[in-house]
Structure formats: C-alpha cells, structure tokens
C-alpha positions in Angstrom: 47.4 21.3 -65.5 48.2 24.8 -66.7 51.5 26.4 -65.2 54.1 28.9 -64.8 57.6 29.1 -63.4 57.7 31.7 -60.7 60.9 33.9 -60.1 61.5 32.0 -57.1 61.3 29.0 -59.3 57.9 27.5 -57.7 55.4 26.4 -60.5 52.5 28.8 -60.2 49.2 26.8 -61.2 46.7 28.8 -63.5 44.8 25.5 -64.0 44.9 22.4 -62.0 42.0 19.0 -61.9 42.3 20.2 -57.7 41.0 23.8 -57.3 43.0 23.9 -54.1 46.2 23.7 -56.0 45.7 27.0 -58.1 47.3 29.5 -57.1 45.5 32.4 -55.7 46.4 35.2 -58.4 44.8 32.8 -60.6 41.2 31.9 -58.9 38.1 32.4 -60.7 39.6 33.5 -63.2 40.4 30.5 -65.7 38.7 27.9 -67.5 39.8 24.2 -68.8 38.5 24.0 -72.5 39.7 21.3 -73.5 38.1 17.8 -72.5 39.6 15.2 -74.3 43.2 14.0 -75.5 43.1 15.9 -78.3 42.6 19.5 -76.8 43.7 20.8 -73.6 43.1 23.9 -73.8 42.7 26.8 -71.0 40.9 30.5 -71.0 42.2 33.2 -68.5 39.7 35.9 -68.0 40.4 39.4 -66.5 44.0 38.9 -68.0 46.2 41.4 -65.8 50.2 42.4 -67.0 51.0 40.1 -64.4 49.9 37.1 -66.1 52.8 37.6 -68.7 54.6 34.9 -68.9 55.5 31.1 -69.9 52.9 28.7 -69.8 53.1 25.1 -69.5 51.1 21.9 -69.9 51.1 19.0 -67.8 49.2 16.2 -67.4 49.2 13.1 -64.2 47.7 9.7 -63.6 47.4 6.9 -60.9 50.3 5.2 -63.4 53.6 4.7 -62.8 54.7 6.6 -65.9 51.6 8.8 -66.2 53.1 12.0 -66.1 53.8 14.2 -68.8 54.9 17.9 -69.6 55.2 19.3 -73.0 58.3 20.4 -74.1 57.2 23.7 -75.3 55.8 26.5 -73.8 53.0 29.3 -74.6 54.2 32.9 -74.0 51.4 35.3 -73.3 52.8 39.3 -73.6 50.2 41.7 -72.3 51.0 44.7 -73.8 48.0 46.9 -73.3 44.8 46.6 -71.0 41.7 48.5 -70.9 38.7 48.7 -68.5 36.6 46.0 -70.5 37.3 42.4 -68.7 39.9 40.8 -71.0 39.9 36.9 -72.1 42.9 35.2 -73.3 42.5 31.6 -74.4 46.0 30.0 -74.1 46.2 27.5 -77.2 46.4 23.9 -76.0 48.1 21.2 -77.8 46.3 19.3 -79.8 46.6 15.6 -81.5 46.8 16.8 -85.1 49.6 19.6 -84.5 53.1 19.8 -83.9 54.8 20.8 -81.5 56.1 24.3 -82.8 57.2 26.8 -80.7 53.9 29.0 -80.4 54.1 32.9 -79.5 50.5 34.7 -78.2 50.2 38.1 -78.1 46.9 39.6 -76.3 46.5 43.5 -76.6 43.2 45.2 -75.4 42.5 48.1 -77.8 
C-alpha cells in the first residue's frame, strides 16, 4: 500500500492490493511496480500539484504481526506541469538499500 496523510489526518490511498480502498483522486491513475520483497515500487501518471505530498509504504498479512510501515517517507514536490500527461515513479524500498531519507522532485519542462 502506497499512502498519504490527509489534512484532516485520514490516510489517503494512492495504491492499495483492494482497488476499492484507493482513494478517488487517485484512480486510474497509479501503478504497483514492484512485485516482490525486494521492490515495492509505485508509478502515478497524470501527476497533478495536488499529489504533492508525503508518501508512505505499508504492507499487511493474515499474521498476527504482519503489518509493517516504513519509517521514512517519499516527498513528491510538483513544481511545474505542462499539457503532456506526466509520470512520476515514487521510489520503493528496496532489500539492498537503506533507509535514507529520500527527497523526489518531478518538474514538467
């Protein structure tokens, strides 16, 4: 799962393993890149300024203590936008990383 805190504190889903559970600003519009433990990954396409934000990962099984959410966060700035539909992949963690802080920047020239 791929999230964001709203203002009113709710978490705001931009990816989710239910489709039901993303939120509507969100629909149609992402993609889950990753597919194994390694990489989790997630693409937003048609980025708008209002996808500017913290993102977070999180991930749930049927265990009792399956249920994890990194301790960092991904912070898209949109800064510019043109016409052209805009991607933004949203770097997942992966195994052979650490868990650093990262900062992502999109600007549409």
């Amino acid at each position: 799962m791929w999230f964001r805190v709203s203002i009113e504190g709710h978490r705001e889903f931009a990816h989710h393993t239910d489709p039901n559970q993303i939120s509507p600003s969100y629909r149609g519009r992402t993609r889950y890149t990753g597919g194994s433990y390694s990489s989790c990954s997630v693409q937003i396409r048609g980025v708008k300024l209002g996808d500017a934000g913290q993102y977070h990962f999180r991930f749930e099984t049927d265990q009792p203590l399956g249920r994890w959410t990194s301790p960092d966060t991904i912070t898209l700035d949109v800064t510019g936008l043109s016409k052209r539909t805009a991607r933004f992949l949203v770097p997942g963690w992966r195994r052979d990383s650490d868990y650093s802080r990262a900062k992502a920047k999109y600007q549409n020239k």
